[in-house]
N, C-alpha and C positions, 0 to 999 in steps of 0.2 A: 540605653533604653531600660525601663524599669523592667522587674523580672517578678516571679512569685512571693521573693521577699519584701518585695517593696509594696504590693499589694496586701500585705497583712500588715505592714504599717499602714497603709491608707487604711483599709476596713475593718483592722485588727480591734477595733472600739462597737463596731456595733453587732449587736446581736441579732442571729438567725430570724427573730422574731421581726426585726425592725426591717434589715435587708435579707432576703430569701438568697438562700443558695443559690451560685449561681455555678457557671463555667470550670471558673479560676480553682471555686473554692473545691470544687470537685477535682481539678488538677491536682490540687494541694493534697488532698486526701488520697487520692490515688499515688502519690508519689511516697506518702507517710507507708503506705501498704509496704513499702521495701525495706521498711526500718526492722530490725534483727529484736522482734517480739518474743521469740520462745524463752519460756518460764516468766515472762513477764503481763505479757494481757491474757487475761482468762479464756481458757477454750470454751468452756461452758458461755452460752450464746444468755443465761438467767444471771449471770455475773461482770461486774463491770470495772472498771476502772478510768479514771478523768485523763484527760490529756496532759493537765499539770502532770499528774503523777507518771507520765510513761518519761515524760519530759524530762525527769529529774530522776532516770532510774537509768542504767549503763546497755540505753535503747542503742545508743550510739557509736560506743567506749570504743567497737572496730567498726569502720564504714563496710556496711556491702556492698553487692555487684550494684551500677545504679545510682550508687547513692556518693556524694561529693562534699568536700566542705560545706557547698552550701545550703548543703540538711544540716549541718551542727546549725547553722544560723537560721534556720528554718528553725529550727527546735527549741531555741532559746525565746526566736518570738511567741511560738504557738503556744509554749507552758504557762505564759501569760497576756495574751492577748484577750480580748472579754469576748471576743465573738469565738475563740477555740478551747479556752482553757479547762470548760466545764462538759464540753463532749465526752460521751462514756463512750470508750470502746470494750467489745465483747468478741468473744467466739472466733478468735484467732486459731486459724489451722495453716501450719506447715507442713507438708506432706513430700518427699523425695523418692521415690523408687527406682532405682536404676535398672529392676530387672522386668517392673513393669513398662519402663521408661515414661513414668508420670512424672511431673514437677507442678504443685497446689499449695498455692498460697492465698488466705481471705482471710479479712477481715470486719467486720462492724460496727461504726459509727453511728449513736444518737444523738439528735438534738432538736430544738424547737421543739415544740408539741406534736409528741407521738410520729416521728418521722425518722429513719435511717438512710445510712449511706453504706451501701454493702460496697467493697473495696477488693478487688482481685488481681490479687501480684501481678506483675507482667515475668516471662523469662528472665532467672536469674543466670548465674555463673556455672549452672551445670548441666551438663552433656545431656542430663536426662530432657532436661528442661529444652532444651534447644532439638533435639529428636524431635519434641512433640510438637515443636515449632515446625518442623519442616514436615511432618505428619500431616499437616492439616491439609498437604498439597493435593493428597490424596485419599485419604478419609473423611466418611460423611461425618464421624465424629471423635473425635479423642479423649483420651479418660478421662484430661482435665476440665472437657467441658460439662462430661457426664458429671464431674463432683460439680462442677460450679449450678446444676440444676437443683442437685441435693442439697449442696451448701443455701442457695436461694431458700429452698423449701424449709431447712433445718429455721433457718433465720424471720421467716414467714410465720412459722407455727406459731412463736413467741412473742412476737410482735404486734403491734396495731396498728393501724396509719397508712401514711406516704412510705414508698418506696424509691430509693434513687440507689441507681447500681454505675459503675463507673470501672475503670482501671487502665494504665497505660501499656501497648505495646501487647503484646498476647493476651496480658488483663482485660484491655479494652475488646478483643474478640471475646472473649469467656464471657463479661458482662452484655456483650450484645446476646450470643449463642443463650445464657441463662433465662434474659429478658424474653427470650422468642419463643422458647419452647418450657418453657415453667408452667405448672396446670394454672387454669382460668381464673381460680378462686384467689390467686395470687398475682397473676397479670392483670388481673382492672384496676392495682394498690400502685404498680409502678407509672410515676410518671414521669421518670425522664432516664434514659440509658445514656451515659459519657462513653466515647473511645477514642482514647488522646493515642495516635499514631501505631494504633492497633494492624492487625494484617488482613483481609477481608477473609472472600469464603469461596470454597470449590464452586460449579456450577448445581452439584447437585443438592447442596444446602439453600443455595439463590431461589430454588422452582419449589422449594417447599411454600407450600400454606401459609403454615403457623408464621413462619420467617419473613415471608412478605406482608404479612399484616401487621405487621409489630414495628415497621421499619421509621414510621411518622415520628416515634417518640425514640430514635438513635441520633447522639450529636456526634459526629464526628471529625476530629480534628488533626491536620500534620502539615508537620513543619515544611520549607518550602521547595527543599529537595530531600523529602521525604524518602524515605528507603524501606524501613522494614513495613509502613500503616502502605503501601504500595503493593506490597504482596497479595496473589490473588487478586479479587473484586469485589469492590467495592460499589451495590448494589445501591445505598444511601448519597444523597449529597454531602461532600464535605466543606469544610471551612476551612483556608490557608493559613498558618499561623504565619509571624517572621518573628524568627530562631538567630540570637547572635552568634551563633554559632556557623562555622564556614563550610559544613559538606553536610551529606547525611545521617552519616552515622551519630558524629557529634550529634545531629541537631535530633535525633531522636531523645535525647533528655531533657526532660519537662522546665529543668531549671534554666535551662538557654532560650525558652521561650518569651516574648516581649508580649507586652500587657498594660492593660489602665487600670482604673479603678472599676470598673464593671465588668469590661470582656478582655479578651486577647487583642492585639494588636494586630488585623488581618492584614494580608496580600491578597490581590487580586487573583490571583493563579499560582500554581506552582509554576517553577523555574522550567526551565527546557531541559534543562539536566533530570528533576526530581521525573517529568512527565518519560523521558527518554529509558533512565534506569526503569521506571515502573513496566515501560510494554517491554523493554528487555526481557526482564526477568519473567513476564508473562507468556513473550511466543516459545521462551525455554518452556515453561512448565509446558505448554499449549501442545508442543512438538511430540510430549512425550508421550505412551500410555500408561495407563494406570499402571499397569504390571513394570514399564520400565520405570517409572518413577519410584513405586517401590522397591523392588530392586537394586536402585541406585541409593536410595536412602540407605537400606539396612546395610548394603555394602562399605558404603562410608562409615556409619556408625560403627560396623566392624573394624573399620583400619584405628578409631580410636576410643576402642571399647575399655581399654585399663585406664585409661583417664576418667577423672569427675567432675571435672573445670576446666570452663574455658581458658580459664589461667595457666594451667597446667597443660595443656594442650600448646597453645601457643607460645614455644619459648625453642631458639635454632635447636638444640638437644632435642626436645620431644619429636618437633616437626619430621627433624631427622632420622627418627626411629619409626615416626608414620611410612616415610618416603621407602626407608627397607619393607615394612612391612604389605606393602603394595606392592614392591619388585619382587615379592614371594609369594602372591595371589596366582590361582591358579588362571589359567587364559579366560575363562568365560567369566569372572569376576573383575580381572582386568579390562576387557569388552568393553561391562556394562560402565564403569567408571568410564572411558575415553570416549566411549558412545554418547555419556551426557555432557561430558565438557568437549565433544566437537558439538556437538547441537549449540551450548552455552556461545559457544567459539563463534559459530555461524551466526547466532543472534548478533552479536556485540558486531563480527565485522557487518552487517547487512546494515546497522542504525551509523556504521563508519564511513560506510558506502554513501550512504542516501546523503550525510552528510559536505560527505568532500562533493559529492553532486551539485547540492545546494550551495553550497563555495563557490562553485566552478561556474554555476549558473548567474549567481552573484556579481562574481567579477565579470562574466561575461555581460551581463547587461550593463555596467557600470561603465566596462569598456566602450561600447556600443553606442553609452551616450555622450563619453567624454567625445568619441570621435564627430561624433554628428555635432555637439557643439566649434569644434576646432575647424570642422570642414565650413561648418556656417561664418566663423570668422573670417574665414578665410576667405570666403565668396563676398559678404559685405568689404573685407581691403580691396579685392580684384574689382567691386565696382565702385568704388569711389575713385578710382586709379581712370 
């Protein structure tokens, strides 16, 4: 099935003006956000540079977290395709702090008349980044969303026109959170929010104001055993993509997504699996309180604090210097770690349970009718005898 590459062959000819941004193209851009911009696209949001040019500059040379062969070939069409090649991007910020544990990446697309596409990494490959990822569980806000307001605003002052904000995976939270709570002078310019398999929001971001009025213009979208856009709630309607890709996680990457020439290629529903994983993961947070779920965070983040990457993280050696450094935690720190994975433990056997139930019930009624058939046969031989 065709993929994001094969739709910038189809509409890689015409121009923004002729066919209006749509879905895809917003995928596409949102997936660009991950390409290794530092010293290359202008921070300054008044300076710019074409796509051709990022295209042909060593944007590539190492792939990042995210990003797969098939961005080289993404990149080769984009620098000259007629509907990408003359987009200027600006006001790229990279931002890591390990010690504030932030991870902010954005970026800005123009094109058509007076119109952008403001772009917002999703989690990359580091520890910080993925903290703030599991932050959100229990924070009304995190710092990356606080920059993505600022960042909005930064990009707003300079600008004129239509606004369109987007990004995948924690991107597409940030781009929602930015859209919702940005001042008003700048919310009536946007009109359309993307979150390609983003993670949703605590309850206590759902009951705000600002947040429920903004939610008409959020498109959201995941794959179809969706994993990480499952996280939390998802207050908006979503759209099911199908991902050829065979689990979650895989299918959390935008390039395994199937597509036409206008939209995605939908499913009617997520899978039993995506729908299953998703309240998992939800009566775990649900179980917890706030204080434990804190708690459990910084404790973990403790056991792999000298790491920066998830790469580096997961390899038998590191893991193994995790697994000591937890059998050296002192008892109340141990606790909190075993206290959330029995709760985690409890979720998973209770959806195992209900299952083998449903099994059991299954066969049992199948039983039930095999017999009442065989018994009926059996009574029409006895009277025809």
């Amino acid at each position: 099935m065709a993929n994001l590459i094969d739709y910038v062959k189809w509409r890689g000819d015409l121009p923004f003006d002729t066919f209006p941004l749509c879905e895809i193209d917003a995928a596409i851009l949102s997936q660009v956000a991950y390409w290794n911009m530092d010293g290359i696209v202008p921070a300054d949001p008044k300076e710019t540079m074409s796509m051709t040019a990022l295209c042909q500059s060593a944007v590539l040379e190492e792939l990042p977290p995210y990003c797969s062969e098939e961005d080289r070939a993404l990149k080769e069409l984009l620098g000259t395709a007629e509907r990408f090649k003359d987009l200027a991007l600006s006001g790229f910020v990279n931002e890591i702090d390990p010690e504030q544990e932030t991870q902010f990446a954005a970026v800005t697309f123009s094109f058509g008349k007076k119109k952008q596409f403001v772009a917002f990494r999703g989690t990359d490959d580091s520890l910080a980044g993925w903290k703030e990822c599991m932050d959100l569980a229990y924070y009304e806000e995190v710092k990356a969303q606080q920059k993505a307001v600022r960042y909005l605003e930064r990009i707003a002052a300079v600008t004129r026109g239509e606004l369109y904000i987007g990004g995948h995976s924690k991107g597409g939270n940030l781009a929602v959170y930015a859209g919702a709570f940005c001042p008003d002078k700048i919310n009536h310019r946007i009109m359309a929010i993307y979150n390609f398999d983003g993670p949703g929001f605590n309850q206590k971001v759902l009951e705000k104001d600002l947040f429920k009025k903004n939610q008409y213009r959020v498109h959201t979208f995941l794959p179809q055993d969706s994993l990480v856009g499952m996280l939390l709630i998802h207050q908006e309607a979503y759209q099911v993509v199908h991902s050829n890709a065979s689990n979650g996680i895989s299918q959390h990457h935008l390039v395994t997504w199937e597509c036409g020439p206008k939209q995605f290629a939908y499913a009617q529903k997520l899978t039993e699996s995506g729908e299953n994983t998703g309240e998992t993961i939800r009566e775990w947070l649900d179980s917890m309180s706030y204080e434990e779920k804190q708690h459990f965070i910084a404790v973990l983040y403790d056991l792999v604090d000298e790491y920066t990457t998830i790469g580096q993280l997961f390899t038998a050696k590191n893991l193994y210097k995790v697994m000591q450094e937890y059998r050296g935690m002192d008892k109340e720190k141990k606790k909190i770690v075993a206290d959330a994975v029995g709760i985690l433990r409890k979720s998973l056997v209770g959806d195992m349970i209900d299952d083998v139930k449903d099994t059991y019930q299954g066969v049992k009624e199948t039983y039930q009718e095999v017999k009442e058939k065989v018994t009926d046969k059996i009574r029409q031989v006895q009277n025809k005898k």
